[in-house]
C-alpha positions as CSV (number, residue, x, y, z in Angstrom):
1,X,0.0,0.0,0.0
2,X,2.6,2.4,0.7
3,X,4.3,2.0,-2.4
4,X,1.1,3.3,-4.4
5,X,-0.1,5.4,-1.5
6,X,3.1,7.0,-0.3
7,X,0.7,9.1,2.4
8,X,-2.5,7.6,2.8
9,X,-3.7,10.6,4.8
10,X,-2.7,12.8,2.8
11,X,-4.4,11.1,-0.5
12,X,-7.6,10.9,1.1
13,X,-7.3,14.3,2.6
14,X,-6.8,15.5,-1.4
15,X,-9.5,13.8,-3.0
16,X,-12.0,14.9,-0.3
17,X,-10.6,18.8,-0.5
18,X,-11.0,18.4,-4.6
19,X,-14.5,17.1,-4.0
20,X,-15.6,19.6,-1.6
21,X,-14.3,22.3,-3.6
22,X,-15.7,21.2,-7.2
23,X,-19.2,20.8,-5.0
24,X,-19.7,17.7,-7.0
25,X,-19.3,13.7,-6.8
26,X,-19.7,12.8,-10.3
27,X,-17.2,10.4,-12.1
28,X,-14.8,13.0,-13.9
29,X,-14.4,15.0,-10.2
30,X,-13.7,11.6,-8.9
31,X,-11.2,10.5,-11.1
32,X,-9.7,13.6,-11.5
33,X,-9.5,14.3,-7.7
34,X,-8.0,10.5,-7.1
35,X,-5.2,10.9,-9.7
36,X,-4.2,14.2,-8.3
37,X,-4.6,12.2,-4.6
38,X,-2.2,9.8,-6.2
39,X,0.5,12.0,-8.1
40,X,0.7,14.9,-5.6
41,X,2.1,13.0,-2.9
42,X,4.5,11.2,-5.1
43,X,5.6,14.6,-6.4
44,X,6.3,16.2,-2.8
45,X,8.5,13.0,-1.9
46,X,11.4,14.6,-2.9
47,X,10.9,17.4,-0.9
48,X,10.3,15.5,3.0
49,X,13.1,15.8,4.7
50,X,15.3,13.1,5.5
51,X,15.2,12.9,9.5
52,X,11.4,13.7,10.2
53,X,10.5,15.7,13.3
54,X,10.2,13.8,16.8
55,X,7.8,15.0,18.6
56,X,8.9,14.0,22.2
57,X,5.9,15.5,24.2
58,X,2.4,15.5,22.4
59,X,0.4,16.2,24.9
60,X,2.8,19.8,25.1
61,X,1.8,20.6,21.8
62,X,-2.5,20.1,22.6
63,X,-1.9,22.7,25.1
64,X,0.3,25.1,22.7
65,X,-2.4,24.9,20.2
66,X,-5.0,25.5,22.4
67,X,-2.9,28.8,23.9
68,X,-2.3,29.7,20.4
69,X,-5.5,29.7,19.2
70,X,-6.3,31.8,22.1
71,X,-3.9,34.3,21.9
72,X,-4.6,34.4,18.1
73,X,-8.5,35.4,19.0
74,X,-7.4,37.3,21.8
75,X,-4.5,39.6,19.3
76,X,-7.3,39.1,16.2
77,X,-9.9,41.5,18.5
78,X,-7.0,44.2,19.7
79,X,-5.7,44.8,16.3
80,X,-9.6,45.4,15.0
81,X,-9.7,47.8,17.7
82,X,-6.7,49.6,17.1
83,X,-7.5,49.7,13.6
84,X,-11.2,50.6,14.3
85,X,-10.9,53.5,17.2
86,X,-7.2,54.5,16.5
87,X,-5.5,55.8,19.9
88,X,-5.0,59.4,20.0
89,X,-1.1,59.4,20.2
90,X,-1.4,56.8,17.6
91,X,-0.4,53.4,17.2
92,X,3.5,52.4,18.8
93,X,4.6,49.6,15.9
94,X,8.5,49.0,17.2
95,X,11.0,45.9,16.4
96,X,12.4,44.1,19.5
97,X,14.9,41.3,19.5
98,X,14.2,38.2,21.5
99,X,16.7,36.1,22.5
100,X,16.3,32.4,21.5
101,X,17.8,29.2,23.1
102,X,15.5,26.7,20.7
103,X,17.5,25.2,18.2
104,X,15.7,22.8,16.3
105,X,14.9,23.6,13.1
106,X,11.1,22.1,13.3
107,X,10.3,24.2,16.6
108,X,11.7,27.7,14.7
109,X,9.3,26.5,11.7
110,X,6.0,26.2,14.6
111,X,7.5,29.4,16.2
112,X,7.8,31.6,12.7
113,X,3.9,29.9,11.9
114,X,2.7,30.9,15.4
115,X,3.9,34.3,15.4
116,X,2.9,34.7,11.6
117,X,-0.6,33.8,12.3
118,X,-1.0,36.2,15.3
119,X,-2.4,39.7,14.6
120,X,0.3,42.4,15.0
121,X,3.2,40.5,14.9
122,X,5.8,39.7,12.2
123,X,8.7,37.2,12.4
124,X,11.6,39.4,10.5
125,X,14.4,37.1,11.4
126,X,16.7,35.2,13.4
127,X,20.2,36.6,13.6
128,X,22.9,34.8,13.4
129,X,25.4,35.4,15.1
130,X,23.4,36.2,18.2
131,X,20.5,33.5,17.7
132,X,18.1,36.4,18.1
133,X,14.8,36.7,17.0
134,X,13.8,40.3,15.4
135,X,10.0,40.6,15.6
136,X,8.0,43.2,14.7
137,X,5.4,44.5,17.1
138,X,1.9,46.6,15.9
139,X,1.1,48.0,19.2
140,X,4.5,47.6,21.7
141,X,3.9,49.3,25.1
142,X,6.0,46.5,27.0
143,X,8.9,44.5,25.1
144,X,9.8,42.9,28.4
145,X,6.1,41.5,28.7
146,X,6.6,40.5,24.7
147,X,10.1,38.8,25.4
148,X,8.5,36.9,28.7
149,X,5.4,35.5,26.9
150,X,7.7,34.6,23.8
151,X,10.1,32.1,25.4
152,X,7.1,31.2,28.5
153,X,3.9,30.7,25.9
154,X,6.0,29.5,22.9
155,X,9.6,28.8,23.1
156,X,9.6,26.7,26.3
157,X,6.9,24.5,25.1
158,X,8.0,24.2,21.6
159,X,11.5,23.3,22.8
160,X,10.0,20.4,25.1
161,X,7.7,19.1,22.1
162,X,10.7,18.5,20.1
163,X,14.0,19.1,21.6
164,X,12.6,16.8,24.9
165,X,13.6,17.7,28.7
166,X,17.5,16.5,28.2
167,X,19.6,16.4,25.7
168,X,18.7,15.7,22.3
C-alpha cells in the first residue's frame, strides 16, 4: 500500500478537498481528484526531509495549540480595535529582538507559523550570530512583557515538544 499510496492521509485528505471544492461527486471529479490524490504525494516526496520531526511530548503541543489559538482570538480583536478606534497618540509599531535558546529547526518553523498567524506581529528574522529573534510588534507598550510570553507561551513549550527535557 505504501508503495502506491506513499501518504494515505494525505491522499484521502486530497480527493475529499478536490471534491468539496468542485461541490460535486460525479465520475470526472472523482477521477480527476483521485489521480491528483495519487500524483501529488508522489511529487512532494522529494521534498520531506530526511530525518522527520520527533515530537517527544504531544500532549505539550495540545496545550500550545490551544494557547495559540487563544492568543490568536485574543490579538485578532485588539488589532480590530486599534484599527477601528485608532488611539489618540497613535499606534506604537517597534521591532524588539528576543533572545532564542530553541535550536531545532522544526520548533523555529512552529515558532515563525505561530507568530505569523497572530495579529500584530511579524517574524523578521533570526540573527545569526546572536540566535536572536527580530519581531516586529503593531502596538508595543511593554517588550519585556513581549520577550517573557515569547520564550514562556511558545519557546519553552516548543522546545519540550521537540528538543525533549534533556539532551537531544
Amino acid at each position: 500500500m505504501k508503495r502506491w499510496l506513499p501518504f494515505p492521509a494525505m491522499s484521502a485528505a486530497l480527493l475529499l478537498a478536490w471534491l468539496l471544492l468542485n461541490g460535486s461527486i460525479e465520475a470526472a471529479q472523482l477521477l480527476l481528484g483521485s489521480a491528483l490524490a495519487i500524483a501529488v504525494p508522489w511529487l512532494i516526496r522529494p521534498l520531506l526531509p530526511n530525518d522527520p520531526p520527533r515530537l517527544r511530548r504531544p500532549d505539550a503541543a495540545l496545550r500550545l495549540m490551544r494557547m495559540a489559538v487563544i492568543e490568536i482570538v485574543r490579538s485578532g480583536w485588539t488589532v480590530c480595535r486599534l484599527i477601528l478606534f485608532p488611539p489618540p497618540k497613535g499606534v506604537n509599531a517597534r521591532f524588539i529582538r528576543i533572545p532564542l535558546d530553541l535550536r531545532n529547526r522544526y520548533g523555529l518553523a512552529v515558532l515563525s507559523c505561530l507568530i505569523n498567524i497572530t495579529p500584530g506581529t511579524v517574524w523578521v528574522e533570526v540573527l545569526p550570530d546572536t540566535h536572536e529573534l527580530v519581531l516586529h510588534v503593531f502596538d508595543l507598550h511593554d517588550a519585556p512583557w513581549w520577550i517573557a510570553t515569547i520564550k514562556q507561551r511558545y519557546e519553552q513549550p516548543l522546545r519540550d515538544i521537540f528538543e525533549g527535557s534533556g539532551p537531544s
